[in-house]
Structures are given as structure tokens and as C-alpha cells.
MIDOSE-1310 file (N, C-alpha, C; in nm, 2 decimals, decimal comma, always signed):
residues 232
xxxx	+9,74/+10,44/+13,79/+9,84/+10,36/+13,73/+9,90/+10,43/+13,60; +10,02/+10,42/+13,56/+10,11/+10,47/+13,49/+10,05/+10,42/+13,34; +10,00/+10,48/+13,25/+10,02/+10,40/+13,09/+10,15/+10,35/+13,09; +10,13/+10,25/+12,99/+10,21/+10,20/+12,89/+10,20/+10,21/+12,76
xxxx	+10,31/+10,29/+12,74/+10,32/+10,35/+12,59/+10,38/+10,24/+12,48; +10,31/+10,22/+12,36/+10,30/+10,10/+12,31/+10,31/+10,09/+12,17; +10,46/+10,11/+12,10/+10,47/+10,18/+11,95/+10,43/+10,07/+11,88; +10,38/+10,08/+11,74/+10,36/+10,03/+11,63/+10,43/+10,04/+11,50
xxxx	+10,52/+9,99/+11,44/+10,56/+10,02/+11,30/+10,49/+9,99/+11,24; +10,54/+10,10/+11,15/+10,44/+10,04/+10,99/+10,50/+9,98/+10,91; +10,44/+9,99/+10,77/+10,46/+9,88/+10,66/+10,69/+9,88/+10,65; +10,68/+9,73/+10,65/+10,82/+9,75/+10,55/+10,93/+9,81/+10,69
xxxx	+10,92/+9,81/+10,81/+10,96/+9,88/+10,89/+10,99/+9,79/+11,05; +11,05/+9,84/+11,12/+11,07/+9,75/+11,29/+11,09/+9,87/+11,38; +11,08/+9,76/+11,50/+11,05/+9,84/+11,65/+11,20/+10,01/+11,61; +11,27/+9,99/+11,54/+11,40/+10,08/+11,55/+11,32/+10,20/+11,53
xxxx	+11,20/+10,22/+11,46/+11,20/+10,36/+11,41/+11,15/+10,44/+11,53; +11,13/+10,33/+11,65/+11,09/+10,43/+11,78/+11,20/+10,45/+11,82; +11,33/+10,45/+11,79/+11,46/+10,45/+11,86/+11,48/+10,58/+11,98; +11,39/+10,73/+11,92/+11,42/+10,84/+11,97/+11,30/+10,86/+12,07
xxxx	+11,22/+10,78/+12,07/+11,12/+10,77/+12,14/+11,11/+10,69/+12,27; +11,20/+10,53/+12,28/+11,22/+10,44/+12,36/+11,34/+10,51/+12,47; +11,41/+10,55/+12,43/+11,51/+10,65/+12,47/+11,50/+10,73/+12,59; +11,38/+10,79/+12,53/+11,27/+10,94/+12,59/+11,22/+10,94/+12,66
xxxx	+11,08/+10,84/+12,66/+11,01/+10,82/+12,71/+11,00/+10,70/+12,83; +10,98/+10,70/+12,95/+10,97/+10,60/+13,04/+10,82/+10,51/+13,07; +10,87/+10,37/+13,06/+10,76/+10,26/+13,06/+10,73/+10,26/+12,92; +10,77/+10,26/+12,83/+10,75/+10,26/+12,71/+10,83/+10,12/+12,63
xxxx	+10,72/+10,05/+12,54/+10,76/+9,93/+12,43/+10,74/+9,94/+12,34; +10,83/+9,90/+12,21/+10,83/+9,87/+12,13/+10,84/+9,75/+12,06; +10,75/+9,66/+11,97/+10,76/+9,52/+11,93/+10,80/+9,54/+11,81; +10,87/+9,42/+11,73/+10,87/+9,39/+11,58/+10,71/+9,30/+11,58
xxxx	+10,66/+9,37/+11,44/+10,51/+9,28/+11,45/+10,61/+9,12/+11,38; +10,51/+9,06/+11,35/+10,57/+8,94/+11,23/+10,61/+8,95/+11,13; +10,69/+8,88/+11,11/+10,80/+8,89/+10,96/+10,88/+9,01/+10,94; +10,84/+9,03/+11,07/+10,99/+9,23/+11,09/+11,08/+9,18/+11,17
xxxx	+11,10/+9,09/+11,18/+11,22/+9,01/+11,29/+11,27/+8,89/+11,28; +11,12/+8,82/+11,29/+11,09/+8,68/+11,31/+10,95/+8,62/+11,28; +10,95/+8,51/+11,23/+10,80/+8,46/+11,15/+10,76/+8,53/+11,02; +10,66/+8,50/+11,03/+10,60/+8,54/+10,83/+10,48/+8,68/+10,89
xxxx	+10,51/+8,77/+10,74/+10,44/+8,90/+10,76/+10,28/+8,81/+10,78; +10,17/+8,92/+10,78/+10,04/+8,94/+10,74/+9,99/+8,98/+10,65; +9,84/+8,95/+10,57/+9,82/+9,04/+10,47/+9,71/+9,09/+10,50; +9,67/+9,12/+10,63/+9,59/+9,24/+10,66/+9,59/+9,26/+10,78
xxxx	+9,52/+9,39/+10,83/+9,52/+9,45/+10,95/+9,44/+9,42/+11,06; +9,36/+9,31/+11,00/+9,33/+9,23/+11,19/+9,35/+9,19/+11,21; +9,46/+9,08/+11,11/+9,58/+8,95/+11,15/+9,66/+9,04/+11,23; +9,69/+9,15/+11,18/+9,81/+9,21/+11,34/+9,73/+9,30/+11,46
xxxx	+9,61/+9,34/+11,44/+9,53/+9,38/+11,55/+9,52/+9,21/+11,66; +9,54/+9,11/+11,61/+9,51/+8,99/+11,68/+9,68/+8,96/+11,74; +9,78/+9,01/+11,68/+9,86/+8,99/+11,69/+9,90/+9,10/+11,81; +9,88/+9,23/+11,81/+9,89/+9,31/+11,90/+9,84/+9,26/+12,05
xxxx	+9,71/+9,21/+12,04/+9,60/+9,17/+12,12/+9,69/+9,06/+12,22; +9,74/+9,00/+12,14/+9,79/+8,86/+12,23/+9,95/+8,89/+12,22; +10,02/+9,01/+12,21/+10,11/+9,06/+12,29/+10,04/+9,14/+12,44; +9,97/+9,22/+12,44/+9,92/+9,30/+12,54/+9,88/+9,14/+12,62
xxxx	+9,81/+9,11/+12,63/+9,76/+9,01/+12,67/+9,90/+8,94/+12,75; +10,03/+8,86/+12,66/+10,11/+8,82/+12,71/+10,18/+8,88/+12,82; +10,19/+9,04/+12,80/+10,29/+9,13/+12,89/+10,19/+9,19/+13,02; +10,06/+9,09/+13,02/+9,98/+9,18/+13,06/+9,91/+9,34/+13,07
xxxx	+9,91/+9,38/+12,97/+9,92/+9,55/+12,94/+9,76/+9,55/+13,01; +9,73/+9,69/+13,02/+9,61/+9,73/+13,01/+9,66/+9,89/+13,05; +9,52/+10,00/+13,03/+9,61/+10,13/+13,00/+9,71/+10,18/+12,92; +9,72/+10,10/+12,79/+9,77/+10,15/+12,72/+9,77/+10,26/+12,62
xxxx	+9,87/+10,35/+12,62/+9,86/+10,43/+12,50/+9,94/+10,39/+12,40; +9,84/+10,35/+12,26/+9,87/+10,28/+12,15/+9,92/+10,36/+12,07; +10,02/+10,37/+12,01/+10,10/+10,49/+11,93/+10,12/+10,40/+11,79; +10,10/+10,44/+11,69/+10,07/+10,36/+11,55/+10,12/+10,45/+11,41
xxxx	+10,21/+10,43/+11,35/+10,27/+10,44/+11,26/+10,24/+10,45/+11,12; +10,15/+10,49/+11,02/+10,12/+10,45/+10,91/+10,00/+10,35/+10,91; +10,08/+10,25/+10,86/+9,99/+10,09/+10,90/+9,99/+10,08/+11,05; +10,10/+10,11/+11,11/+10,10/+10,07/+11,27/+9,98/+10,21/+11,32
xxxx	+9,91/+10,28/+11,22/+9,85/+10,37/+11,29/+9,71/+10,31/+11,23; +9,69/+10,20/+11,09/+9,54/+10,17/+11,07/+9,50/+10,05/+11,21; +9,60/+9,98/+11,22/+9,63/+9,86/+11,32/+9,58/+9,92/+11,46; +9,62/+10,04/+11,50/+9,61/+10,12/+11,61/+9,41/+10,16/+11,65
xxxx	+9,40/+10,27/+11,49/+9,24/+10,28/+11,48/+9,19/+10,12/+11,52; +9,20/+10,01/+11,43/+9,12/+9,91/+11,45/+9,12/+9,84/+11,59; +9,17/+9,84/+11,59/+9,22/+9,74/+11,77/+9,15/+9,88/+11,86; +9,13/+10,03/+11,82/+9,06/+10,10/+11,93/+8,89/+10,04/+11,88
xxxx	+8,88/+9,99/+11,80/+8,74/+9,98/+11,78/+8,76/+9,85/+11,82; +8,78/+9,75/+11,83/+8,78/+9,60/+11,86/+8,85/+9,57/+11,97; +8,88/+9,66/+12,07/+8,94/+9,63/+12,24/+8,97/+9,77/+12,27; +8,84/+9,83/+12,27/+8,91/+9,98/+12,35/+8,87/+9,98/+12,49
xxxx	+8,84/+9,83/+12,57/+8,89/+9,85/+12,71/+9,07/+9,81/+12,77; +9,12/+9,83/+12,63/+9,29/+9,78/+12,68/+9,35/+9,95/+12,69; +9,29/+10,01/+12,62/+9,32/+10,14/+12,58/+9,31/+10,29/+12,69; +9,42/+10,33/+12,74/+9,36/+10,51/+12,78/+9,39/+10,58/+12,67
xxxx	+9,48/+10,55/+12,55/+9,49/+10,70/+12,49/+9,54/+10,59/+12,31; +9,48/+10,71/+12,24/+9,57/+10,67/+12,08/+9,61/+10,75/+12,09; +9,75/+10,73/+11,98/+9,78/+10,85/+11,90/+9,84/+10,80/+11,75; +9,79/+10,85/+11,63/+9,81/+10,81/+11,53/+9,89/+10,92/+11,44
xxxx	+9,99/+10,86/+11,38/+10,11/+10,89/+11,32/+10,12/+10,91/+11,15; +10,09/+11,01/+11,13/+10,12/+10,98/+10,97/+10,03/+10,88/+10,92; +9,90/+10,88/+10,91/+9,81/+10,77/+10,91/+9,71/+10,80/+10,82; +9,60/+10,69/+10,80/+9,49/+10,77/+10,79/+9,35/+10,65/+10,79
xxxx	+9,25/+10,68/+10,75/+9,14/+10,59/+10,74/+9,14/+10,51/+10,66; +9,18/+10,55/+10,56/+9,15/+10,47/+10,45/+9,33/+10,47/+10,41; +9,47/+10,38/+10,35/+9,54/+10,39/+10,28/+9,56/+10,31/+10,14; +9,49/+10,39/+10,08/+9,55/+10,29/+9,94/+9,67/+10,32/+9,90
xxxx	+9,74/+10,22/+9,80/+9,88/+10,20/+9,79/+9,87/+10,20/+9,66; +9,96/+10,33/+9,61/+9,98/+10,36/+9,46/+10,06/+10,23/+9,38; +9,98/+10,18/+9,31/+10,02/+10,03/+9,22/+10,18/+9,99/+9,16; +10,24/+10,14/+9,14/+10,34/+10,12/+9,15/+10,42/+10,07/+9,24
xxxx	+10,40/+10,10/+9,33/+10,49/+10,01/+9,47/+10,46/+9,89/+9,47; +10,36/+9,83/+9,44/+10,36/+9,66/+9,42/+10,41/+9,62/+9,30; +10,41/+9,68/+9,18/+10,46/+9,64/+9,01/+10,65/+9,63/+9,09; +10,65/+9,74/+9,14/+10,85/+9,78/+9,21/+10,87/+9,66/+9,27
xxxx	+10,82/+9,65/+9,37/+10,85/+9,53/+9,48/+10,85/+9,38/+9,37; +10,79/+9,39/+9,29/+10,76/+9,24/+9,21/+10,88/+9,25/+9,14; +10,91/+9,32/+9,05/+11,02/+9,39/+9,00/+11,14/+9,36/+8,98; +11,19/+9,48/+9,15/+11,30/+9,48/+9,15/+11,29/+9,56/+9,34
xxxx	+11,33/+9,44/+9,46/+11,32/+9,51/+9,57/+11,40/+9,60/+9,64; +11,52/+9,60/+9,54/+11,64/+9,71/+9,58/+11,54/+9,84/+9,53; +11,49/+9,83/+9,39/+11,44/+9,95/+9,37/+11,29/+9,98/+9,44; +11,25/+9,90/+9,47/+11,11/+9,95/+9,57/+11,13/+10,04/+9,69
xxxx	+11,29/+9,98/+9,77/+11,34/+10,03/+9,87/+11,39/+10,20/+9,83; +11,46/+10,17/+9,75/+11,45/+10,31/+9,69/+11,34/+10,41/+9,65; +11,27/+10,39/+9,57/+11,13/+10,41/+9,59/+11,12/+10,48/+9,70; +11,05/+10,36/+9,80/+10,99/+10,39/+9,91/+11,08/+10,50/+10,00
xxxx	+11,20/+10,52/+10,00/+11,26/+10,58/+10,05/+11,24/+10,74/+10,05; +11,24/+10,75/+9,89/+11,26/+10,89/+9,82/+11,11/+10,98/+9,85; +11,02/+10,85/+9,85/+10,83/+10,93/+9,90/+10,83/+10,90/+10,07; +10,95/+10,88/+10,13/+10,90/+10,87/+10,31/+10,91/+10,98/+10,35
xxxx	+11,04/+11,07/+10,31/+11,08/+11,15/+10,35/+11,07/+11,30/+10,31; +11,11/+11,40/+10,39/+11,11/+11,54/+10,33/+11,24/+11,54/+10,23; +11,28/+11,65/+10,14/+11,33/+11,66/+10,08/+11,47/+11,72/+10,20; +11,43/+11,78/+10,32/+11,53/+11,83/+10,38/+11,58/+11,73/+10,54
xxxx	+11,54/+11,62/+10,50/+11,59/+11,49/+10,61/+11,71/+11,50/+10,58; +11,81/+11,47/+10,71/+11,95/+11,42/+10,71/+11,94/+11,29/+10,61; +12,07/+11,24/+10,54/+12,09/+11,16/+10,48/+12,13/+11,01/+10,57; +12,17/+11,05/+10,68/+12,23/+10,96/+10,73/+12,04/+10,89/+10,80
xxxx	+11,97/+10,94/+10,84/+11,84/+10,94/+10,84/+11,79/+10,81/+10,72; +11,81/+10,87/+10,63/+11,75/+10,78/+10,50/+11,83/+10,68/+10,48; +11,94/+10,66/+10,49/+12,04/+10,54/+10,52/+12,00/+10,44/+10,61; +11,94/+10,52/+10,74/+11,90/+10,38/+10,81/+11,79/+10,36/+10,81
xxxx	+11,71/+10,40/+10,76/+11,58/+10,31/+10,73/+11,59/+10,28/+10,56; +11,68/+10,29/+10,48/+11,75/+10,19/+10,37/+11,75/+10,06/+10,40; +11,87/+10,07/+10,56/+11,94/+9,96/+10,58/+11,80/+9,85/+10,63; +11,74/+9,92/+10,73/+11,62/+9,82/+10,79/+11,55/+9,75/+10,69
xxxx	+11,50/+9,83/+10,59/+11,40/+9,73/+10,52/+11,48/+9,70/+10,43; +11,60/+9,67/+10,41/+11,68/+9,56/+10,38/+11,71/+9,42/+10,40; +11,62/+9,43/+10,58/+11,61/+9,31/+10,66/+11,53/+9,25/+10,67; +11,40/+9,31/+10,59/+11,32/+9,28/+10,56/+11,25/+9,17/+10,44
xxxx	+11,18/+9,10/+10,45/+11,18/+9,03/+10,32/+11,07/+9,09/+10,19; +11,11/+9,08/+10,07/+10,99/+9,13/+9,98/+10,89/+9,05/+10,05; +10,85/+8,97/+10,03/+10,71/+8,90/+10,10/+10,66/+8,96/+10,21; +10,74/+8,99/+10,27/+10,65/+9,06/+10,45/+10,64/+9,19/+10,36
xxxx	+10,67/+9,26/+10,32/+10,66/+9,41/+10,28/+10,58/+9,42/+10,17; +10,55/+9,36/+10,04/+10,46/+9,34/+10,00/+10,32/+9,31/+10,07; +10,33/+9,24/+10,15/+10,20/+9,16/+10,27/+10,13/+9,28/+10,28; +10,22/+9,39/+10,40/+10,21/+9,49/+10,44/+10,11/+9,60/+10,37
xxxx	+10,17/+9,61/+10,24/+10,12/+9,73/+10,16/+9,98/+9,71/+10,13; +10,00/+9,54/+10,06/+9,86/+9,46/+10,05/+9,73/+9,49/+10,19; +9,78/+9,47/+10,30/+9,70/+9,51/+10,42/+9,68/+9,67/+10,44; +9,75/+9,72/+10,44/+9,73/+9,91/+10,37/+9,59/+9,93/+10,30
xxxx	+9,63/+9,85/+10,19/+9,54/+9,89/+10,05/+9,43/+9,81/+10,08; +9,38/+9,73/+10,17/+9,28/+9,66/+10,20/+9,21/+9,78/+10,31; +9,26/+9,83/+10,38/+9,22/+9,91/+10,47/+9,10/+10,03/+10,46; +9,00/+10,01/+10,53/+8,92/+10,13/+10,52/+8,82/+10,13/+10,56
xxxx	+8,83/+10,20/+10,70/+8,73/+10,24/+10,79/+8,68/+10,35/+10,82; +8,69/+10,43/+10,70/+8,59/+10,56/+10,71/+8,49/+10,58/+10,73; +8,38/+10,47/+10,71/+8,26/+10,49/+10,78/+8,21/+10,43/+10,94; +8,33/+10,41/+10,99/+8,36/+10,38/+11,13/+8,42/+10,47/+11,25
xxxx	+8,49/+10,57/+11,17/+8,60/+10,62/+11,26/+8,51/+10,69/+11,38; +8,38/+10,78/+11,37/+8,32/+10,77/+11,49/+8,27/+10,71/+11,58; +8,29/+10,59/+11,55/+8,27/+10,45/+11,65/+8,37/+10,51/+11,77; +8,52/+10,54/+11,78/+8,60/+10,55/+11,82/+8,60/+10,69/+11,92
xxxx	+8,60/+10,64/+12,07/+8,59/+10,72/+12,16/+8,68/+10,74/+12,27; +8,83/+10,66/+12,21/+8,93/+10,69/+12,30/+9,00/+10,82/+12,28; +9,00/+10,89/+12,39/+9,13/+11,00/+12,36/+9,24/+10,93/+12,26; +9,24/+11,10/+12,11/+9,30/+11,09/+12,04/+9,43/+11,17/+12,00
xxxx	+9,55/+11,16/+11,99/+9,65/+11,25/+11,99/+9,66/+11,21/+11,82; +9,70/+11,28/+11,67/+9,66/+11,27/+11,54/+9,82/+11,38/+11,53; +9,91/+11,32/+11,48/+10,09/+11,38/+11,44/+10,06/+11,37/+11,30; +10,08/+11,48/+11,22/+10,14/+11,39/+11,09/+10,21/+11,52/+11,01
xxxx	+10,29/+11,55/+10,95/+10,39/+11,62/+10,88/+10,33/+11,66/+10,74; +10,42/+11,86/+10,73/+10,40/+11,88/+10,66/+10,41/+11,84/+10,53; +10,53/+11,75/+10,49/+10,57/+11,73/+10,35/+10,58/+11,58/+10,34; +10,46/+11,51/+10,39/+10,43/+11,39/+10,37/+10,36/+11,37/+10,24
xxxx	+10,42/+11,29/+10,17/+10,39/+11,24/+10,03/+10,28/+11,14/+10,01; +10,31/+11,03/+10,13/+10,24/+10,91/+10,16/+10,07/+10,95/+10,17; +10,11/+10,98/+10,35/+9,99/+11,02/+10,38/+9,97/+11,17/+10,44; +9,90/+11,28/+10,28/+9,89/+11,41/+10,34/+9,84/+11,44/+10,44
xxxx	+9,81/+11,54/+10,47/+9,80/+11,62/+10,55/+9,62/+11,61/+10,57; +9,54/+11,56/+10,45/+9,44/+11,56/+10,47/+9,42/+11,46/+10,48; +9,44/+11,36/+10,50/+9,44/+11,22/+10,58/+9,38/+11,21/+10,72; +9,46/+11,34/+10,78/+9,47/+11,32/+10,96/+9,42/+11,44/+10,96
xxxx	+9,35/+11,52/+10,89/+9,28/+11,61/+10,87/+9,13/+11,58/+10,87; +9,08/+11,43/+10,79/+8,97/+11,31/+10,82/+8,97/+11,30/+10,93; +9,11/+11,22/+10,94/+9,10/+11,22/+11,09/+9,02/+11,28/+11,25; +9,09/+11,38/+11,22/+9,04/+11,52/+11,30/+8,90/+11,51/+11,31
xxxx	+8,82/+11,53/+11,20/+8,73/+11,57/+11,20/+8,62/+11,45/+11,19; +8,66/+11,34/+11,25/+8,58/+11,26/+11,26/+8,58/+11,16/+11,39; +8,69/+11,17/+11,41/+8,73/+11,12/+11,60/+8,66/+11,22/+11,70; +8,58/+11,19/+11,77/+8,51/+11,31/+11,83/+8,64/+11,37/+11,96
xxxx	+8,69/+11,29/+11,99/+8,75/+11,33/+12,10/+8,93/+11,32/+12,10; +8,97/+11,46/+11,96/+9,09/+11,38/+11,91/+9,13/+11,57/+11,89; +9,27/+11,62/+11,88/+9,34/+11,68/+11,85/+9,45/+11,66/+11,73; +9,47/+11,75/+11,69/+9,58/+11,72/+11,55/+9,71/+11,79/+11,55
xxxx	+9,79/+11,79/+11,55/+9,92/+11,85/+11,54/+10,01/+11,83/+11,43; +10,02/+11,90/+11,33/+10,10/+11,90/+11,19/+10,22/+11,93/+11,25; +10,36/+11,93/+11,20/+10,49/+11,91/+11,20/+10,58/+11,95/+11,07; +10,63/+12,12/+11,11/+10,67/+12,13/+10,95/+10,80/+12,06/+10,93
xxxx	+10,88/+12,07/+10,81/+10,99/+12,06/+10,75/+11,03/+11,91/+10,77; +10,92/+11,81/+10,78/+10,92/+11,71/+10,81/+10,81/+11,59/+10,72; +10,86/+11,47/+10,69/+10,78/+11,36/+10,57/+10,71/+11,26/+10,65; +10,72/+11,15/+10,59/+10,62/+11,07/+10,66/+10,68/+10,97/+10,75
xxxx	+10,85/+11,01/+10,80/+10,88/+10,95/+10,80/+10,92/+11,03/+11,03; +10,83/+11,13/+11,02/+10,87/+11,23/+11,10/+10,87/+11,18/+11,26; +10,85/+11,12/+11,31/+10,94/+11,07/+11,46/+11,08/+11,03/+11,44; +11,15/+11,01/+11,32/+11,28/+11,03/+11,29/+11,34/+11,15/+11,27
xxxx	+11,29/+11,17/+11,17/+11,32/+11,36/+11,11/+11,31/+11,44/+11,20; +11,20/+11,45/+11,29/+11,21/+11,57/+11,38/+11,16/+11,51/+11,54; +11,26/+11,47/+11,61/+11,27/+11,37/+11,72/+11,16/+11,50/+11,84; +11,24/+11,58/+11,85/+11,26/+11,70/+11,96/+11,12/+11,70/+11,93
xxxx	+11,05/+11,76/+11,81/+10,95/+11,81/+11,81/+10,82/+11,69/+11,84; +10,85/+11,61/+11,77/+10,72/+11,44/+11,78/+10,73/+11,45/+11,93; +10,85/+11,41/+12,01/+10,84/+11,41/+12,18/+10,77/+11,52/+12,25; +10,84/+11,64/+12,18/+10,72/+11,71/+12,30/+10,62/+11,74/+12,29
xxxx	+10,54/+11,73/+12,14/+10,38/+11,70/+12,13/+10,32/+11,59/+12,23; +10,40/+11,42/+12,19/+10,34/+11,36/+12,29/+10,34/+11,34/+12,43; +10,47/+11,39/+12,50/+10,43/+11,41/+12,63/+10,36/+11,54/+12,68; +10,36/+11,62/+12,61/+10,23/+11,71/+12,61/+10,07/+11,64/+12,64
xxxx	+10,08/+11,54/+12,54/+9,95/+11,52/+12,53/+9,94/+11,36/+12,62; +10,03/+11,34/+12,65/+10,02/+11,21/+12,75/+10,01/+11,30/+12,91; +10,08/+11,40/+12,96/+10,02/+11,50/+13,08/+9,92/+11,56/+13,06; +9,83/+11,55/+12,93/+9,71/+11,64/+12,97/+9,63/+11,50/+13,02
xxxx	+9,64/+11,40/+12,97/+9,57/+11,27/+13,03/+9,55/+11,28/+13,15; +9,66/+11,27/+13,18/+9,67/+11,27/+13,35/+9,61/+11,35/+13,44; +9,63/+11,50/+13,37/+9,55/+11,58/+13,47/+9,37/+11,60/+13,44; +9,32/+11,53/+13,34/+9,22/+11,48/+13,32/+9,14/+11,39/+13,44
């Protein structure tokens, strides 16, 4: 049977950021979690692992490869440890085990959310992203409410499963970019070295924002590593 490839945004963010990916890739979904579309955010990461759970459930999934974003990548880890018979494959994105969330970004958001957005903008990205790039993930968490995005970061900064991650025995695919501000390099570097059955793939000239910034390259890592499944 065919996976179903199954994106996750992260904090502050919607199904758009898979845009180059939904495109791409065949049998592949993307959801807005809550309060990215429609309804009220969450303030932590099992309320959307439960949320996840009873989408799969609704579309009937099973065989899924869970593709996870940041927060859409702690949501991803967790739900492999609390339903990893829905699962053939992770792959976690600019992520990590643990994310805390530098205090400034909550003082901003309380603030002033124009300027949080800004903010958040200026640390997603490489210094060498198109602009027109950073314009449209401006405009999205525009559409966003301070409340769901606040929620968000709150559920981030609650997060941490580092003394868990070898629980986790699904095939792991681990992306994350060289000039990620958010979550370095040593993040998914933990990663790596604590997922027994996981590979890593860095991504230069690219931030945290990189299935946007560098489309060509994010795709053909993962269908690389979605055909080594197969012939597994």
C-alpha cells in the first residue's frame, strides 16, 4: 500500500507552507491544525497530537509518513511515541527535542503582534531567502490570531522529550538547514544521535524556514528517502 504523506505546520503557520511540496508529491495532505484556519489554537503538544490522531482516524489514514515542521515536528516525535502503529516513516523538519522559546517572543507578541511578526520573520529565515518568500509567510501569520500563536510557542516551550527520543523506532528522515537561527543544527544533530533508526540531512544557504527557501533540494531528499522505504 502506497503511504500517505502527511505535513504538519508549525507554530504561527498553515497547511500553505507545504505549497512546494503538495504540488510534488503524489497522495500527499496537508491540514490547518486549530486556530490556523478555523477554531481556537492549543497550548500544548498532545492537544494537537490528539488532534492529529482524530484527523487520521477521520480520513482513515494508516501508513503514514508524518512530516512535521518545527512544532509540527515536536507533534510529529510525540504522536511517534503515542501511535506508532499509524506510522511507516517520520521525517522531522527543522525541529528538535526539546524547544524553548526565547522570552522575547512572548514579551513581542503581548506587545506588539505586528512586531512579533516581524521578529519572527527576520530569525525564520536565511539572510539569502527571496523576499517575495518572506512576504508570504508575513502575510499568513497575519491570519493568524495573537492567541493561537502565542498558544503555539507556549506548547514549544513546554516541550521536551529528550529523555524519550529512543523510545522511537519508526524510520527517521531528520532535514534541517544550515543557517537556522531557531532550531540549530545541533538540535537535529540530538536528533540524529538518539533516534536509533534515523538519518540527517543538513541543507545549506537555507533558515528555518527551508521547504520554502530551497524547494528542489527539501524534495529530493524526501523522495529519496520515501524510495529507500519501499525498497526496504
Amino acid at each position: 500500500m502506497e503511504p500517505t504523506l502527511f505535513f504538519i505546520h508549525g507554530a504561527g503557520e498553515s497547511h500553505k507552507i507545504w505549497e512546494n511540496q503538495i504540488g510534488f508529491f503524489c497522495n500527499a495532505t496537508a491540514v490547518d491544525l486549530p486556530g490556523h484556519g478555523a477554531g481556537s489554537g492549543k497550548r500544548t503538544v498532545d492537544d494537537y497530537v490528539r488532534d492529529v490522531k482524530r484527523l487520521c482516524d477521520e480520513k482513515g489514514l494508516r501508513n503514514v509518513v508524518l512530516i512535521g515542521h518545527s512544532m509540527g515536528g515536536a507533534i510529529a516525535q510525540k504522536f511517534a511515541l503515542d501511535h506508532p502503529e499509524y506510522l511507516k516513516a517520520l521525517v522531522l523538519v527543522c525541529t528538535g527535542a526539546k524547544l524553548r522559546v526565547d522570552p522575547i517572543i512572548f514579551e513581542t507578541i503581548k506587545r506588539s503582534y505586528a512586531k512579533a511578526i516581524e521578529l519572527i520573520r527576520e530569525l525564520a529565515f536565511s539572510k539569502k531567502a527571496a523576499t517575495d518568500i518572506k512576504e508570504k509567510v508575513l502575510q499568513e501569520m497575519k491570519n493568524i490570531s495573537p492567541e493561537a500563536v502565542y498558544g503555539d510557542f507556549e506548547a514549544c516551550d513546554k516541550f521536551n522529550i529528550m529523555d524519550r527520543l529512543k523510545e522511537i523506532k519508526t524510520p527517521t528522515l531528520i532535514i534541517c538547514a544550515l543557517d537556522d537561527q531557531l532550531t540549530p543544527v545541533k538540535y537535529s544533530e540530538y536528533l540524529k544521535n538518539n533516534i536509533s533508526n534515523s538519518k540527517l540531512e543538513v541543507i545549506a544557504d537555507a533558515g528555518h524556514m527551508v521547504m520554502l527557501e530551497k524547494p528542489k533540494e527539501f524534495n529530493e531528499k524526501l523522495e529519496k528517502f520515501i524510495k529507500e522505504l519501499d525498497d526496504n
